[in-house]
C-alpha positions as a Python dict, from the first residue, in 0.01 Angstrom:
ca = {
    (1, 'X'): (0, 0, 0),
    (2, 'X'): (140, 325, -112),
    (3, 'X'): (197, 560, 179),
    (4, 'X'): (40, 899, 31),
    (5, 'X'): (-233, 1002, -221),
    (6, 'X'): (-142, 1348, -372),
    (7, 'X'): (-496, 1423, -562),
    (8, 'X'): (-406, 1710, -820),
    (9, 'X'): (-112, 1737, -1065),
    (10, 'X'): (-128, 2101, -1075),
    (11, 'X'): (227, 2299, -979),
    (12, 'X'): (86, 2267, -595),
    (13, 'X'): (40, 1890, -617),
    (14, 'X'): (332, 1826, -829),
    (15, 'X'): (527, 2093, -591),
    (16, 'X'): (402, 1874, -262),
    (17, 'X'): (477, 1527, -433),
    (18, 'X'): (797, 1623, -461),
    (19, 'X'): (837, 1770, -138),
    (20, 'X'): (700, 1439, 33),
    (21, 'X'): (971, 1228, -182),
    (22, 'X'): (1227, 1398, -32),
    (23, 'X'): (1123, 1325, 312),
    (24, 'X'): (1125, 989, 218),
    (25, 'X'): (747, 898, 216),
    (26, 'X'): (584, 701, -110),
    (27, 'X'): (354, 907, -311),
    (28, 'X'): (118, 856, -571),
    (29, 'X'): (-17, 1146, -737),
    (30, 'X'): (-310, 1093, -936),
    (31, 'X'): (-470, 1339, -1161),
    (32, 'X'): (-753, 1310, -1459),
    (33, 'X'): (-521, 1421, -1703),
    (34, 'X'): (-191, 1261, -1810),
    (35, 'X'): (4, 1622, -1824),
    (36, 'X'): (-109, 1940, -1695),
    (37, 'X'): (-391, 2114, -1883),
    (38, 'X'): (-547, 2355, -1629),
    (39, 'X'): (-457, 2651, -1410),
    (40, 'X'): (-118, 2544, -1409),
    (41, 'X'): (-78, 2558, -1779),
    (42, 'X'): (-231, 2876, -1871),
    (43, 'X'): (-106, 3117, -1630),
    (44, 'X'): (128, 3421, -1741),
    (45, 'X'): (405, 3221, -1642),
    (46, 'X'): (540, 3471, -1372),
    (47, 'X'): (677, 3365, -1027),
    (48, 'X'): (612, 3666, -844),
    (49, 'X'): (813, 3791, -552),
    (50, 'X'): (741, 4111, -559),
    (51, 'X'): (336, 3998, -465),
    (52, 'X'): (366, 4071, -84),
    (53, 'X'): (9, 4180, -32),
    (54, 'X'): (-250, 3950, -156),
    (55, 'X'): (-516, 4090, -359),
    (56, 'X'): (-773, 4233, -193),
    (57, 'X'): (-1107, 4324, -306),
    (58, 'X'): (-1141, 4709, -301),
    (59, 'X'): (-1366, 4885, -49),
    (60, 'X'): (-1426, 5198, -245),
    (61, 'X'): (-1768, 5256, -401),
    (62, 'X'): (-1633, 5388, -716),
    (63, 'X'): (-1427, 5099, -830),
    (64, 'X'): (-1684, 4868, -669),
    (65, 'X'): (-1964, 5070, -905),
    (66, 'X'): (-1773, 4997, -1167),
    (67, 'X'): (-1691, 4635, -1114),
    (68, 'X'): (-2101, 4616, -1111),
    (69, 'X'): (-2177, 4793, -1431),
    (70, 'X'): (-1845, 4567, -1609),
    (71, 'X'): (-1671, 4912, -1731),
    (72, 'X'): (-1337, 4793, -1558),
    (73, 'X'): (-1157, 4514, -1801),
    (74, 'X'): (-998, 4353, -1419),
    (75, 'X'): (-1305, 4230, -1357),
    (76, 'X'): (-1643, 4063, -1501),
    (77, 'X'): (-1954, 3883, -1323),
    (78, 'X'): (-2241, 3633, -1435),
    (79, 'X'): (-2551, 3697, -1172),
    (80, 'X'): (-2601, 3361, -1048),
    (81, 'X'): (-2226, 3263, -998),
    (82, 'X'): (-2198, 3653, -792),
    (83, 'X'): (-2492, 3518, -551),
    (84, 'X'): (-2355, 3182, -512),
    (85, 'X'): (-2016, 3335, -381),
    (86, 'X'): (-2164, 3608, -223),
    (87, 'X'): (-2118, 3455, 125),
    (88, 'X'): (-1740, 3399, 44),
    (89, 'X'): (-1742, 3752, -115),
    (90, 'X'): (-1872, 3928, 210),
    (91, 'X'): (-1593, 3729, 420),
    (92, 'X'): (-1346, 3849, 130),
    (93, 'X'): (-1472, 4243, 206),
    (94, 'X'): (-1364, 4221, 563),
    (95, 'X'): (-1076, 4018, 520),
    (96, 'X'): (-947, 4341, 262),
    (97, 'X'): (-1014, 4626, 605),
    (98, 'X'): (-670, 4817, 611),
    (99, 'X'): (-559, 4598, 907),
    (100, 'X'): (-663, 4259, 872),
    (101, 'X'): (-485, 4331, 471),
    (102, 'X'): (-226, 4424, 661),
    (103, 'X'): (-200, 4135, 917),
    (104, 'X'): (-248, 3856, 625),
    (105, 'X'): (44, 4028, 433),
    (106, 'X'): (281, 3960, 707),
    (107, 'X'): (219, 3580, 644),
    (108, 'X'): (213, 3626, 260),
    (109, 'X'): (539, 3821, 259),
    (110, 'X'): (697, 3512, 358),
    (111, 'X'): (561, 3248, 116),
    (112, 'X'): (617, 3536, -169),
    (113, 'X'): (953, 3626, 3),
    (114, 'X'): (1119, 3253, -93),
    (115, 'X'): (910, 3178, -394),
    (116, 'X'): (1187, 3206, -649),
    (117, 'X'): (1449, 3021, -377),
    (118, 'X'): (1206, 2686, -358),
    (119, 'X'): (1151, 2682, -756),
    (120, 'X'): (1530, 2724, -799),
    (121, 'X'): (1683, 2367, -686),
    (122, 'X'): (1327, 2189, -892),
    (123, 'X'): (1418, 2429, -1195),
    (124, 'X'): (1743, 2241, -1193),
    (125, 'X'): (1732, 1920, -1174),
    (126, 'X'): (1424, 1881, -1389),
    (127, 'X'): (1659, 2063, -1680),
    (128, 'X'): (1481, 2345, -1743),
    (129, 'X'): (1649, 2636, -1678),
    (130, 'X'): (1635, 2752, -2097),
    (131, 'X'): (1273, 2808, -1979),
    (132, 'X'): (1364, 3043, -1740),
    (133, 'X'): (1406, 3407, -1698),
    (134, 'X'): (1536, 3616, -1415),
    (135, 'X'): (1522, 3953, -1550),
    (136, 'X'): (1164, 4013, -1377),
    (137, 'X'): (837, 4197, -1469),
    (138, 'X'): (707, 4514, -1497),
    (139, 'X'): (375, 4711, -1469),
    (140, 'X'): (316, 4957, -1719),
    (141, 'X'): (101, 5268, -1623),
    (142, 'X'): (-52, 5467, -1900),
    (143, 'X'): (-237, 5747, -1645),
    (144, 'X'): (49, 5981, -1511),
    (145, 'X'): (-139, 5961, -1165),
    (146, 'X'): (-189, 5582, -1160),
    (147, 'X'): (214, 5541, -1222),
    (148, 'X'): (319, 5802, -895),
    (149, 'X'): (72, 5630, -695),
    (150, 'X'): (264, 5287, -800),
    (151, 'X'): (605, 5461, -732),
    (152, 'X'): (507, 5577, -388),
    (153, 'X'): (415, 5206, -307),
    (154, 'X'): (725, 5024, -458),
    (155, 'X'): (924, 5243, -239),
    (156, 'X'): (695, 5145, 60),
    (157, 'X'): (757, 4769, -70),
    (158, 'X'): (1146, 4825, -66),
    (159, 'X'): (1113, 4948, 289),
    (160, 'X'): (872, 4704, 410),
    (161, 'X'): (957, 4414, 292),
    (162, 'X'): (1296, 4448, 126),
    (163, 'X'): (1194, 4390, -271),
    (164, 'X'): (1321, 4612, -510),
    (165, 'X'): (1268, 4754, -760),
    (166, 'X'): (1287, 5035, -1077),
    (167, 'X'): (1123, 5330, -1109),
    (168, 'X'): (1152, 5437, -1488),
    (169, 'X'): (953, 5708, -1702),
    (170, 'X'): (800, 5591, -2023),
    (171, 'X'): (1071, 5716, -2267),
    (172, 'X'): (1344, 5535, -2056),
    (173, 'X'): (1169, 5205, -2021),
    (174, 'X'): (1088, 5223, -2427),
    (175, 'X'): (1448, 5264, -2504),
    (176, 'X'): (1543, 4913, -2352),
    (177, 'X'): (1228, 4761, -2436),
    (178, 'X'): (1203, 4647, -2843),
    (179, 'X'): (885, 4576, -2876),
    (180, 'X'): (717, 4849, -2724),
    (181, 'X'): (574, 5089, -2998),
    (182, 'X'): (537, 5401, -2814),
    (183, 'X'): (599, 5513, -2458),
    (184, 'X'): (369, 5481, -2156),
    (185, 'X'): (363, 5723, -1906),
    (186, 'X'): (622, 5499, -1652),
    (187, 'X'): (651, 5172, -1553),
    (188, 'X'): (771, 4973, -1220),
    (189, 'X'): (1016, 4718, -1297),
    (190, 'X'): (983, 4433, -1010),
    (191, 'X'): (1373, 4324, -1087),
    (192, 'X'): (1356, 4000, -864),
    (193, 'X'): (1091, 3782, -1002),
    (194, 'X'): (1054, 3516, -1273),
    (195, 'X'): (914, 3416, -1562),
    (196, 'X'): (858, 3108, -1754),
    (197, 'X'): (837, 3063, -2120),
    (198, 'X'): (600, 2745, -2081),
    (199, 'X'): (478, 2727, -1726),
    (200, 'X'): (263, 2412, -1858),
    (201, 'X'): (590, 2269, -1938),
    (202, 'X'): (780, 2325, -1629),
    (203, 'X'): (480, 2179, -1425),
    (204, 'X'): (531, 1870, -1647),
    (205, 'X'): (892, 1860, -1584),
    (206, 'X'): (838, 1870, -1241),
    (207, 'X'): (613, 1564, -1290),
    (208, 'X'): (913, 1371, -1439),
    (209, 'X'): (1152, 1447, -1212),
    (210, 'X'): (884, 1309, -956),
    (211, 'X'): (883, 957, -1141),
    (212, 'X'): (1250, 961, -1226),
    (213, 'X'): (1338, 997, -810),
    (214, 'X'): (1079, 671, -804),
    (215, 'X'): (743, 849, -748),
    (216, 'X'): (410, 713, -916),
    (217, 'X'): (164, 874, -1123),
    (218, 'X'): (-162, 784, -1221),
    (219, 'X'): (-457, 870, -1447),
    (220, 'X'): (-753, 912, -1237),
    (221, 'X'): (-1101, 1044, -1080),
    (222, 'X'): (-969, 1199, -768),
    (223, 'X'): (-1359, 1272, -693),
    (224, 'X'): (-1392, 929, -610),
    (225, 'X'): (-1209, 933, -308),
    (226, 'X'): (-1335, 729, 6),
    (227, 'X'): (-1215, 685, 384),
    (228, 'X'): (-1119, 295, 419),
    (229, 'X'): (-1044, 108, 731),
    (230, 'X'): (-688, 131, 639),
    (231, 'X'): (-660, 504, 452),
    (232, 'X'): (-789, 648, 178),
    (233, 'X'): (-903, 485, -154),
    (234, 'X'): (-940, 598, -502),
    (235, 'X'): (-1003, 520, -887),
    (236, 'X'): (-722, 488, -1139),
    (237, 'X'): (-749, 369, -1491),
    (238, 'X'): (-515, 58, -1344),
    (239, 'X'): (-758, 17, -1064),
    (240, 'X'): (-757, 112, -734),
    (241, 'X'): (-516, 280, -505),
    (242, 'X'): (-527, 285, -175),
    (243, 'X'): (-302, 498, 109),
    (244, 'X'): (-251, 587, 442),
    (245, 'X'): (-258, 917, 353),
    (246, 'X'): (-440, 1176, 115),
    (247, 'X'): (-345, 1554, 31),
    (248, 'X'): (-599, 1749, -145),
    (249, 'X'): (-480, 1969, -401),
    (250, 'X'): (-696, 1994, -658),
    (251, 'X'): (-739, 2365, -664),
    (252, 'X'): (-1105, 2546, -770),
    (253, 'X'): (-1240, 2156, -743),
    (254, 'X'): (-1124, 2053, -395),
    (255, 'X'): (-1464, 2214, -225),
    (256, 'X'): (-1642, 2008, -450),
    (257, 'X'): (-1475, 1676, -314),
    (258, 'X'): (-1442, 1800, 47),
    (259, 'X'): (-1825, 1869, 54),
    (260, 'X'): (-1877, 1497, 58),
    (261, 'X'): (-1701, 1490, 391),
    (262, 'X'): (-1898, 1749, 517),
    (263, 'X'): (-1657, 2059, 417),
    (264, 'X'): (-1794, 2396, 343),
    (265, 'X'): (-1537, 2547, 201),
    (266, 'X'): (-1601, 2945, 85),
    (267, 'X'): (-1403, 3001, -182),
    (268, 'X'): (-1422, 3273, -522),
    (269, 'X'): (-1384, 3170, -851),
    (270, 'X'): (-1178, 3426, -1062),
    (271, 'X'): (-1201, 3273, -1431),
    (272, 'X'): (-895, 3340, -1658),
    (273, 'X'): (-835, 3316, -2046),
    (274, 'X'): (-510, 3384, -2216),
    (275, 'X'): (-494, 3356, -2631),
    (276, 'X'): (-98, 3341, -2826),
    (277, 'X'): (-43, 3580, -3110),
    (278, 'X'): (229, 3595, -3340),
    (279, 'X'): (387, 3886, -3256),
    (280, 'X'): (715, 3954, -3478),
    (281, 'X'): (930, 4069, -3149),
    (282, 'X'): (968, 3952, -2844),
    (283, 'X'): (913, 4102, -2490),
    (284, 'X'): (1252, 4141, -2316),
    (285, 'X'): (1016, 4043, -1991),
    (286, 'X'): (658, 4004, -1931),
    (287, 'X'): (452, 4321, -1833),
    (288, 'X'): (103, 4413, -1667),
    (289, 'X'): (-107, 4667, -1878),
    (290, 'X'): (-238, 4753, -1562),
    (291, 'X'): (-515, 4982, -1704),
    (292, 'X'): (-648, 4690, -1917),
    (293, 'X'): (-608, 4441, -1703),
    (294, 'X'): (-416, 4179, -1893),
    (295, 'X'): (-42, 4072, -1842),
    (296, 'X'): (146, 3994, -2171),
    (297, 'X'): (424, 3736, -2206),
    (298, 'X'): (624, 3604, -2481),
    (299, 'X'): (568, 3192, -2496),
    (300, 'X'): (698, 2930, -2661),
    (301, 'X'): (366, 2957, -2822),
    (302, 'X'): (348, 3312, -2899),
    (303, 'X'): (286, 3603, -2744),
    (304, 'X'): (83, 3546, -2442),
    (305, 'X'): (-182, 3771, -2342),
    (306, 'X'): (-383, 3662, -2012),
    (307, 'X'): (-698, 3821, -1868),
    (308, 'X'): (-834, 3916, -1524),
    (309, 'X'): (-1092, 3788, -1287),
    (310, 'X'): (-1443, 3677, -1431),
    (311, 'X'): (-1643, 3543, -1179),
    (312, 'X'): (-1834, 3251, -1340),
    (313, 'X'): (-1947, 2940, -1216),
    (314, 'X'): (-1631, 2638, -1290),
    (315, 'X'): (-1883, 2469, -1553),
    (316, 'X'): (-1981, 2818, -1733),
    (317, 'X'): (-1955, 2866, -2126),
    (318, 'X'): (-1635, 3028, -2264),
    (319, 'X'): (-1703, 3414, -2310),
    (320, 'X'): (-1320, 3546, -2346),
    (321, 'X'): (-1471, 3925, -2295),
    (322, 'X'): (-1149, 4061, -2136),
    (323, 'X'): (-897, 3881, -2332),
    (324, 'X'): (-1064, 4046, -2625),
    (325, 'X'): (-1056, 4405, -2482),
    (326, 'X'): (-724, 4356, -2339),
    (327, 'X'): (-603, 4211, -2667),
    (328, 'X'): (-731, 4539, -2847),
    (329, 'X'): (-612, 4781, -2638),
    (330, 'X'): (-255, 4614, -2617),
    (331, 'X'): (-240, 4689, -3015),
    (332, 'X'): (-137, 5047, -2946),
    (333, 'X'): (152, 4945, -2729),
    (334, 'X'): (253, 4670, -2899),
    (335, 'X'): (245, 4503, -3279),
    (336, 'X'): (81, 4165, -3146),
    (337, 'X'): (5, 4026, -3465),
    (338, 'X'): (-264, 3781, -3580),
    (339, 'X'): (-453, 3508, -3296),
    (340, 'X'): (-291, 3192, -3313),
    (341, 'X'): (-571, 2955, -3411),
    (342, 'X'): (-619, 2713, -3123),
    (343, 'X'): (-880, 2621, -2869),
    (344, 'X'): (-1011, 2922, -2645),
    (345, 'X'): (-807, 2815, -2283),
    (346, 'X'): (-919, 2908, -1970),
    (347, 'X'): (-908, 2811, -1598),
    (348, 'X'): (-1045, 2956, -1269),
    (349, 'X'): (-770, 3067, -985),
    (350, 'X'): (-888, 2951, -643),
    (351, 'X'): (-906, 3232, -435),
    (352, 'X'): (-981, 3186, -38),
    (353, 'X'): (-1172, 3474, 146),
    (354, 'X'): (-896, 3580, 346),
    (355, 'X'): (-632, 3536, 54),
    (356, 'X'): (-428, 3279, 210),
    (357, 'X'): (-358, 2901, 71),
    (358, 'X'): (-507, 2659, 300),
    (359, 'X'): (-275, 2414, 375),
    (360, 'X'): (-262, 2145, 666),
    (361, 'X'): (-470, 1923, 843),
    (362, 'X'): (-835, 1847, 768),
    (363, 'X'): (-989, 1916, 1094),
    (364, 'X'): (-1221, 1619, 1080),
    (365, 'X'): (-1023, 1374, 936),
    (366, 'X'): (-680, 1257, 1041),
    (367, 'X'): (-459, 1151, 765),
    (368, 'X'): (-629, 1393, 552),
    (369, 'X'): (-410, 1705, 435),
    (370, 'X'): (-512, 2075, 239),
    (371, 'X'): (-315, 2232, -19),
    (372, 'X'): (-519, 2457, -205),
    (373, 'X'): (-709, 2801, -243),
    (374, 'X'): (-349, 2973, -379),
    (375, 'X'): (-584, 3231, -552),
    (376, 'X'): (-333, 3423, -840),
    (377, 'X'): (-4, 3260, -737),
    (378, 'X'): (-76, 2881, -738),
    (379, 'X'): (249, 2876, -1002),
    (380, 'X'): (458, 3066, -787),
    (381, 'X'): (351, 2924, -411),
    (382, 'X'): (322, 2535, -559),
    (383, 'X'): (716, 2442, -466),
    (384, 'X'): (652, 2670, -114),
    (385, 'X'): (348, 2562, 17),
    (386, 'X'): (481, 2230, -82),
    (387, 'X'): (757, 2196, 141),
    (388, 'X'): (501, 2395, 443),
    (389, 'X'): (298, 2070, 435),
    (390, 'X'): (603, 1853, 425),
    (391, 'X'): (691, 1970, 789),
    (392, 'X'): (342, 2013, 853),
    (393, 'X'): (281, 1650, 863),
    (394, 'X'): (648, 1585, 992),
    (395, 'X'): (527, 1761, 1318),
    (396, 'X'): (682, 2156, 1245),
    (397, 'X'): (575, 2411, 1404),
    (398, 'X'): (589, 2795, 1297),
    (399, 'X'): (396, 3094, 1308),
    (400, 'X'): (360, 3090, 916),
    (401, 'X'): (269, 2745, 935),
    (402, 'X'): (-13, 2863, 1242),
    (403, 'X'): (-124, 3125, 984),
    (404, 'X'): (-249, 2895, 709),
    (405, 'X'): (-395, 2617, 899),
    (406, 'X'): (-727, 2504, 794),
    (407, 'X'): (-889, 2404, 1143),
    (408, 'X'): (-840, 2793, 1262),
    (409, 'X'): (-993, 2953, 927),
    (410, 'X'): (-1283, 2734, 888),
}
């Protein structure tokens, strides 16, 4: 009997896997898909350690008017999905107060803080480092007011949590930028992060180092996990597969398993879509349009443009609104080219109510473990968070690791 169940192939479940191996337990990870097709592979490819504070949902009435009428491209709603979540949305509100923002940044800071550190060693010896760049990403303001605002709070960043960064008018940022076709007003260069030229690709890598170092993988319905008298039990196309021990890490779907066992878990669904175009130069690193709401990327694919928050049910119809928008209003900025023709992608970031990943024990189950609810930065926290839960169920101790337990947040 294998020793652990890691349900979810995603960069978190790949990310704890590995983590587990190196402790010296035996892990199966099981997943429906035989390489990684969701959240995971569609991202904007960016590890981000300059993301100290969470995101948190604004308290002003204007923006909030305008998130209701849809005239901001960040964010989109379907009715019936916005009542469903509005219980997790009104817990998300007061989560975002000044202070409590404040307090669940100090535990943020951390994971963010190491993010690039944790990938590093996994980057290696799964080969990939050609996929990988160092040289950052930047947010590009177009308003003159919007970019002093962001320059005031980069220099609060530096001071309060150490992460630099550069502050660089328009012209200046243009001149070492190649693809840019005209200047923006300025733009904050976040110098420590990374990026990743096929972040569906790395999370497979990951994957193979995991079987190469002797780990299993199987094809699988993780939803059909059961409590045995030994473990935990679930379907595989070889069969069954039984455990000692589960971790759930199947991102937006892990409420839906855990409600069988008598879980509520709030949690906000912010859909994403990205779409490649064949853009004839590349970005020198990935940016954030922030007044469209879309961060582009240059991918193996293509150039990679990725959308904002929609908040639509996980089974809703494909309505790439904001790529579209974003996609438009990048054309004056950039020469994008023509759409790659290819299946419309998209996949729906897991975001808890008070912005943390929820990771450690079930409360009502022992032998049961969380990782999930990593909201925007499942790619960059997978690795982290992995290696929390390793010393979580090795009997570790920390503030950090006090801060994202499940049986105090639920």
């Amino acid at each position: 009997m294998s020793e652990i169940l890691v349900l979810g192939a995603g960069m978190v479940g790949v990310s704890t896997a590995l983590a587990l191996q190196a402790q010296g337990h035996s892990v199966v990870l099981v997943d429906r898909h035989s390489s990684c097709r969701e959240t995971s592979y569609g991202n904007a490819g960016v590890i981000q350690t300059e993301a100290a504070e969470p995101y948190a949902l604004p308290r002003n009435l204007t923006t909030l008017f305008r998130y209701g009428l849809g005239l901001s491209n960040d964010v989109l709603w379907q009715p019936g999905a916005l009542l469903r979540m509005m219980p997790a949305l009104w817990r998300y509100f007061r989560h975002s107060a000044p202070a409590e923002h404040a307090r669940i940044s100090r535990i943020y800071s951390q994971l963010t803080s190491r993010a690039a550190d944790d990938h590093a060693p996994l980057v290696d010896a799964a080969g990939m480092r050609p996929l990988i760049s160092t040289d950052g990403l930047s947010e590009v303001y177009r308003q003159q007011s919007s970019f002093e605002q962001a320059a005031r709070d980069a220099e609060r960043f530096r001071e309060q949590y150490g992460i630099s960064s550069r502050i660089l008018e328009g012209a200046a940022y243009r001149a070492e930028e190649p693809a840019l076709k005209q200047a923006p007003a300025g733009v904050i260069h976040w110098n420590q992060s990374w990026s990743c030229r096929d972040p569906g690709a790395l999370t497979d890598a990951y994957r193979a180092l995991f079987i190469k170092r002797g780990g299993v993988c199987r094809q699988g319905d993780a939803q059909s996990l059961r409590q045995t008298g030994k473990g935990w039990c679930v379907k595989s196309e070889n069969g069954s597969i039984e455990a000692e021990q589960a971790v759930i890490a199947l991102g937006p779907w892990s409420p839906q398993l855990l409600r069988r066992f008598g879980y509520r878990i709030p949690m906000i669904y912010k859909r994403g879509y990205h779409g490649h175009f064949d853009a004839p130069v590349a970005l020198k690193r990935p940016f954030l349009d922030v007044d469209n709401g879309v961060v582009v990327a240059s991918m193996q694919k293509g150039m990679r443009v990725t959308s904002g928050a929609a908040l639509v049910g996980l089974d809703s119809a494909a309505k790439p609104i904001q790529l579209e928008r974003g996609a438009a209003a990048l054309r004056s900025l950039l020469d994008l080219g023509e759409r790659i023709d290819e299946p419309q992608w998209f996949g729906s970031r897991p975001c808890m109510p008070d912005m943390l990943p929820m990771v450690g024990a079930a409360p009502k189950h022992q032998s049961m473990w969380f990782n999930f609810g990593h909201g925007h930065q499942g790619f960059t926290l997978g690795p982290t968070t992995g290696q929390l839960l390793a010393e979580i169920m090795a009997g570790v101790d920390s503030e950090i690791i006090r801060g994202l337990a499940p049986a105090a947040r639920l």
